[in-house]
N, C-alpha and C positions, 0 to 999 in steps of 0.2 A: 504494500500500500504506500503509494507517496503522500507527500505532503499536498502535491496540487491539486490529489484529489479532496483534501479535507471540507468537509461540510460545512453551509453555511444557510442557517444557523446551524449549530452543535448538533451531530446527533452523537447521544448517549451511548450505543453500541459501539460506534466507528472510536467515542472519547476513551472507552473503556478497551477497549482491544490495545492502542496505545500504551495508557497506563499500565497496562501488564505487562507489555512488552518494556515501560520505559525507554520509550522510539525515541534517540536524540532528535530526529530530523522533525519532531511536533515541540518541539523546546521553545515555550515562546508565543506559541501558537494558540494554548486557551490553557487554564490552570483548572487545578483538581483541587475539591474544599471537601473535608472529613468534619462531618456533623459532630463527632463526638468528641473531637479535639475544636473545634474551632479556628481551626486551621485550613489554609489554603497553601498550595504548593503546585512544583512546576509535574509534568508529568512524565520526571526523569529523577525525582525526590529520590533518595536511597533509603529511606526511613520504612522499617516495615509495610507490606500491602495492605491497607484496610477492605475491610469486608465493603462490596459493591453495595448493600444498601446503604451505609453510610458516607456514602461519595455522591456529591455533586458538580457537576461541570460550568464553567465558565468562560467568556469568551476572551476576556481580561481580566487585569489582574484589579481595577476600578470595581468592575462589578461584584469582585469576590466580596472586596473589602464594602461595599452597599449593602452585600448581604450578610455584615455581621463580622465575616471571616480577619482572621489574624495572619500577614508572610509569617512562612516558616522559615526557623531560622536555620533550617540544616541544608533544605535545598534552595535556599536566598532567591526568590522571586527578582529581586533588583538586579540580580545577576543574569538573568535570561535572557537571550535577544528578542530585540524588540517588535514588540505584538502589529503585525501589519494591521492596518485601517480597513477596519469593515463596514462602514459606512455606507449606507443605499443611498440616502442623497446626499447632492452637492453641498447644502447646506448644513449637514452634522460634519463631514470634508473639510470645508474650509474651517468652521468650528474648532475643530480637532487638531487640526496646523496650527490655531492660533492659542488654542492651551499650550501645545507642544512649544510654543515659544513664548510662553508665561506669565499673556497676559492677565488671565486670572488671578496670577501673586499679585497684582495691581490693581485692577479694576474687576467690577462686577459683574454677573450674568447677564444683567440687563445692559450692562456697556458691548457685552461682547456680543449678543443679540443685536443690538445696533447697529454693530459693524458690521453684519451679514445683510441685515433687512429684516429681521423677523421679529417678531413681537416674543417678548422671553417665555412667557408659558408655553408655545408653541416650540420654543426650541430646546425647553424643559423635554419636553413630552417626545418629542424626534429622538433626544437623547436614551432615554428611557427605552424607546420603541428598535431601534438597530443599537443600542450599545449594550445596555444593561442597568447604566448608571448614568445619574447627572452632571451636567459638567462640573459642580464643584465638586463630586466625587473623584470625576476623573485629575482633576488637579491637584485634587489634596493626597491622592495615591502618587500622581507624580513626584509631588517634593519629599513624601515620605519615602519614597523609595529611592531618591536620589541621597538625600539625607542619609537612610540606612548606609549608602553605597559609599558615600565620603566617612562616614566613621570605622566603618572595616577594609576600606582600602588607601584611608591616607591618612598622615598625623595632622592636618588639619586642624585647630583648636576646635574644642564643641562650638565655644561662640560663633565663630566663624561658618561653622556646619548647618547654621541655620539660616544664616543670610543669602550662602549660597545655594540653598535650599528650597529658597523662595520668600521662606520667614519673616516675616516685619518685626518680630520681637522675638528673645530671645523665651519668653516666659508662653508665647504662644507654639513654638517649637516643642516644646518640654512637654507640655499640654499633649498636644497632635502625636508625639513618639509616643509616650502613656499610653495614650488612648488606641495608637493601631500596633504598637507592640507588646502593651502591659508592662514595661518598664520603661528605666530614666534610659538615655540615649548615651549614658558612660557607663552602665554594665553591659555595653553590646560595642564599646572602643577596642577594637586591636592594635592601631597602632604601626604600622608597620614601619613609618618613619618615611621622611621627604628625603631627596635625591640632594646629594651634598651640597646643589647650588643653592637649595630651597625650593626645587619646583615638586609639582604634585603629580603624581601618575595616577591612572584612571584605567581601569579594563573596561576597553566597548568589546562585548560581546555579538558575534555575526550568525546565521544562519548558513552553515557550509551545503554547498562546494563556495570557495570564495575566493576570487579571482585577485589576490592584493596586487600581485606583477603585473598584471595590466593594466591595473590603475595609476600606479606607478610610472609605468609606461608614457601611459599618457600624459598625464601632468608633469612625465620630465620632457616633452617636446614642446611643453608650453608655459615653462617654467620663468619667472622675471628674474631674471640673475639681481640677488643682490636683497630680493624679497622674499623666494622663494629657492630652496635648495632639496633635490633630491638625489638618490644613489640609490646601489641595488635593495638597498635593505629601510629605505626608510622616506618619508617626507618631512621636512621642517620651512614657513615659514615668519615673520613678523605684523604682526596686527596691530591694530587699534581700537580699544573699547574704552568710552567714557572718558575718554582724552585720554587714554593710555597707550603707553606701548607695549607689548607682551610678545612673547614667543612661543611654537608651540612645535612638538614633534609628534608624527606617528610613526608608528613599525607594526608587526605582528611578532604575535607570541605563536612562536612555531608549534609548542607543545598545547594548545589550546585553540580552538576557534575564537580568536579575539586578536583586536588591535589595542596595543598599550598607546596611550595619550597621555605625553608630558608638555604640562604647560605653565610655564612664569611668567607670572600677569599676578599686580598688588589688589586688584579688588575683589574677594572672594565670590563677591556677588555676580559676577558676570562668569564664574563657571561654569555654571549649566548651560545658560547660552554657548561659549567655546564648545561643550561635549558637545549640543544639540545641532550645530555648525558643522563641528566634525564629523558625524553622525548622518549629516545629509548629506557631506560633502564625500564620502566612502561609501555613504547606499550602503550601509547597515542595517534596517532595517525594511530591506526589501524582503518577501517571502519567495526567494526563488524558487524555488518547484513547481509554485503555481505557475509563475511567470515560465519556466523552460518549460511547464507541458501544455500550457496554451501556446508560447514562438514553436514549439517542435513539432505541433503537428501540422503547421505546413510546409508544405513542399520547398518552397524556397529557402527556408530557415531551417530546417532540419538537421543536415549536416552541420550547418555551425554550432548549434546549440548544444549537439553530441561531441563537437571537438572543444567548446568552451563555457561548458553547463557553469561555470560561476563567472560570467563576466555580471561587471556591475555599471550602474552609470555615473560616469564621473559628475559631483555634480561641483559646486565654487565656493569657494569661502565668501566672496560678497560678490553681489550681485552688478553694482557699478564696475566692478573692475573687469567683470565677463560679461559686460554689456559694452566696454570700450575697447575691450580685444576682440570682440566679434565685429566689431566696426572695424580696426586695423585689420582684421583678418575676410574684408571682403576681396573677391578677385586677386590675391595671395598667397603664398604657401604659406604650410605653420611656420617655419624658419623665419620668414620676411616679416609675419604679424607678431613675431617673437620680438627680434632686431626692433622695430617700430615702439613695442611697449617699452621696449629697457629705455631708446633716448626719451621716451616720453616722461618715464618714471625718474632719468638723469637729467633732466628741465623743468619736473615741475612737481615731482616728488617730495614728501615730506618727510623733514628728518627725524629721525627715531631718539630720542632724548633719554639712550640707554649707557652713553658712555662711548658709543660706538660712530664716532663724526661721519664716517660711510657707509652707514646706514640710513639707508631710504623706505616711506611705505608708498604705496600706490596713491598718487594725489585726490583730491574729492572731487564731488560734482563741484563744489562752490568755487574750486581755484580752476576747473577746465570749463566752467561756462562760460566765460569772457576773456581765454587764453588764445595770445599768438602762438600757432603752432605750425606759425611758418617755420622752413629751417629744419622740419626733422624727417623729409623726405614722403609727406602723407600728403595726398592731393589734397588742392583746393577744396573739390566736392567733400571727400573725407574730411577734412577740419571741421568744416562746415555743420559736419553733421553728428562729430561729437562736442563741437560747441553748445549746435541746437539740445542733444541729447541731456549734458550736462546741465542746460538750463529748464530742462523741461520736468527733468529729475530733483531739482532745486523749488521747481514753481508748483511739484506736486500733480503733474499731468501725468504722469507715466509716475509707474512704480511697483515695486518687488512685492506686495500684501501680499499675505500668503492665502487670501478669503477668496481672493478672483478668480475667476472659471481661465483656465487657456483660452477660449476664444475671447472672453476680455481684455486678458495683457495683451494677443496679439492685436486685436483690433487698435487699442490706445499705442502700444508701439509704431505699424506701422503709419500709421498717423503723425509721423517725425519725418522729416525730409532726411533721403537717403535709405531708411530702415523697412526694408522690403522683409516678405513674412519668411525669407531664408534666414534671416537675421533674427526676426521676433521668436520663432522656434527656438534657435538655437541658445538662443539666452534664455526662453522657458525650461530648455534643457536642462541647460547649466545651472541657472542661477533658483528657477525655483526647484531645482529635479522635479520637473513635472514626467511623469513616465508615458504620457500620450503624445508628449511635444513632438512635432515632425517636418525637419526643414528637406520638402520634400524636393524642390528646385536643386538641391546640393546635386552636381554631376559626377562625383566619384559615388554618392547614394545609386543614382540613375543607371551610372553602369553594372552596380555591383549585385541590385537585383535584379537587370536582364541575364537571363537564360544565356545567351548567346556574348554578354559583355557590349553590347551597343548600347549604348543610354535611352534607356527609356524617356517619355515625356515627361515632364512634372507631371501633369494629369494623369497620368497611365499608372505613374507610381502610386499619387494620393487612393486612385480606385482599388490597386493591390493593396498597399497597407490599412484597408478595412478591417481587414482582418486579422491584421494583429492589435488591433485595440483591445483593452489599452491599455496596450505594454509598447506602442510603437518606439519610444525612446531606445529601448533595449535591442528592438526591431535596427535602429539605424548602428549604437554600437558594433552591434555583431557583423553587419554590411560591413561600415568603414574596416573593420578589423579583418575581414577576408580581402580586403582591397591594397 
């Protein structure tokens, strides 16, 4: 049985044949709650089998906890990979993105209904209806579990464990651990101790097969020297949160399906954001199986999918910066839109206030909307039109929200002079990893799924990639990568 056949919703036979087996490849995928413990766990727990009628199934880890349930501490729920979005409408969708980036640690249900359109009782009830739980359920499972995840895997002070947490007080932290672990949150400290510079490491957990080399791959052809450094074993570049500068690495833990993330950045509070950055930006928490047995069973895609069942989709640490490299990189090779970003970033780049005077980040929209950029070998029309981009990104007309349907961003992008929907795709690609995104005009795409290697039409393409929705994103990786 694979994973891409898994049920939706849950069915109870298919959850329970799993659990017996403790199937790694359902890790992640829904948890198991034992009535008589009060307990909820992954369904790969090593803790004795309880008897099937005191077992109940769950589609997250949110909804266990709605129903009462406590994570287990032996098979650490927090430590799972991350529960793909099962979501019927677009509107619990975008929801769900924008918990996932925290606005609920700030604002309230009714604000975050707002920002969709919907009236909050109604999106109460959505929730309820395809999730399990409410959205404040699903957010207050989030910080606790992120919370659990910083006290057993870094020295972190407590205090500090709760802001990056989400926490607005330290006294409401202590409260929410009580109350969903039955203890204080320093009889559950290990400790393991920070890396001698002072940075924190983190385990993201993946769902295998996991393709890191090609990811790697890719981001080392499109790397900004000087911002951005990779090698065979690893990614590292420097950021900006909250007017800060920080730095961050990934690798893989060979002995484990995980990426280790190390990051030194002074605000604890912007940590979950970096994981959840990182997190989109490695397509971590895609559920590939589903995705390789819907690309696999057509014809066209077959064969790749069989020779690279874990590729993933790269997706960008910010979204301005792979919305101005997809500009450099129109009618270009990567090489040339590479060359292009570095003097961009060596004219108008910001310096990093780390001790390090040659150290640059990627400039903002505010310093390229009104930039001469004569002089660095980008046509007139290109200037032009990451001028306009930049000011448009400034004035609030275009933008990265993560609530908006793909035909929304692209409509409001190519509504930019210069920004045709090869370019709005591709930046939904990247910057939101949207997994339906499809810059179907792309002529190495064109060729690479005709039969015969002549390029198809862009139309001819759009009408074939029906049917891989909608996983089309993963549809173009696997092209580009047999090309």
């Amino acid at each position: 049985m694979a994973s891409s056949a898994f049920p939706q919703p849950l069915d109870p036979r298919v959850c329970e044949r799993v659990r017996l087996a403790r199937d790694a490849r359902f890790d992640g995928l829904f948890f198991t709650a034992v009535r008589s413990t009060g307990i909820y766990c992954r369904p790969i727990c090593p803790a004795p089998t309880p008897k099937a009628h005191n077992v109940e199934y769950y589609a997250n880890a949110a909804a266990a906890a709605a129903a009462g349930y406590r994570p287990c501490l032996r098979c650490r729920p927090e430590a799972a990979p991350g529960t793909p979005q099962r979501a019927r409408s677009g509107l619990v969708a975008a929801a769900l993105r924008l918990i996932e980036r925290g606005m609920l640690d700030t604002d309230s249900v009714g604000a975050l209904a707002a920002r969709i359109g919907v009236g909050e009782r109604h999106l109460r009830r959505l929730f309820v209806e395809e999730i399990g739980a409410g959205p404040l359920e699903i957010a207050a499972t989030r910080r606790l579990l992120f919370a659990k995840k910083l006290l057993t895997e870094t020295a972190l002070p407590i205090t500090n464990v709760g802001a990056a947490a989400g926490y607005r007080s330290v006294r409401r932290f202590n409260t929410a651990f009580r109350s969903g672990f039955g203890r204080s949150p320093r009889t559950l400290r290990r400790a393991p101790g920070t890396n001698r510079d002072g940075a924190l490491t983190l385990r993201l957990p993946y769902r295998a097969p996991y393709d890191f080399a090609a990811l790697l791959a890719f981001f080392a052809r499109r790397a900004i020297p000087g911002i951005e450094q990779i090698d065979g074993e690893s990614y590292s570049r420097r950021f900006t949160l909250l007017g800060e500068c920080g730095s961050l690495r990934v690798s893989q833990i060979r002995a484990d399906n995980a990426l280790a993330l190390t990051v030194d950045f002074a605000h604890p509070s912007a940590l979950q954001e970096v994981t959840s950055r990182v997190r989109r930006m490695f397509d971590l928490d895609a559920d590939i199986g589903a995705i390789n047995h819907h690309l696999g069973a057509d014809a066209t895609l077959r064969t790749l999918v069989r020779r690279h069942p874990g590729q993933r989709l790269p997706g960008a640490w910010d979204g301005f910066e792979v919305a101005v490299r997809a500009v450099l990189g129109q009618q270009v090779s990567v090489a040339a839109a590479r060359t292009l970003a570095q003097r961009l970033v060596q004219r108008f780049g910001t310096p990093c206030p780390r001790g390090d005077e040659a150290a640059l980040l990627f400039p903002s929209a505010e310093t390229l909307a009104h930039a001469d950029l004569s002089g660095l070998g980008i046509t007139t029309a290109r200037a032009a039109t990451l001028n306009a981009l930049a000011r448009a990104l400034c004035e609030q007309r275009v933008s990265f929200r993560p609530e908006q349907s793909l035909a929304e961003f692209v409509a409001s992008w190519t509504a930019l002079p210069g920004i045709g929907p090869w370019t709005a795709h591709y930046i939904a690609m990247r910057a939101l990893s949207d997994p339906d995104a499809f810059p179907a005009a792309d002529l190495i795409l064109r060729r690479a799924a005709a039969p015969d290697r002549i390029a198809l039409s862009t139309r001819a393409l759009e009408q074939i990639s029906e049917r891989w929705r909608p996983w089309r994103a993963y549809a173009v990786v696997h092209l580009w990568r047999s090309a």
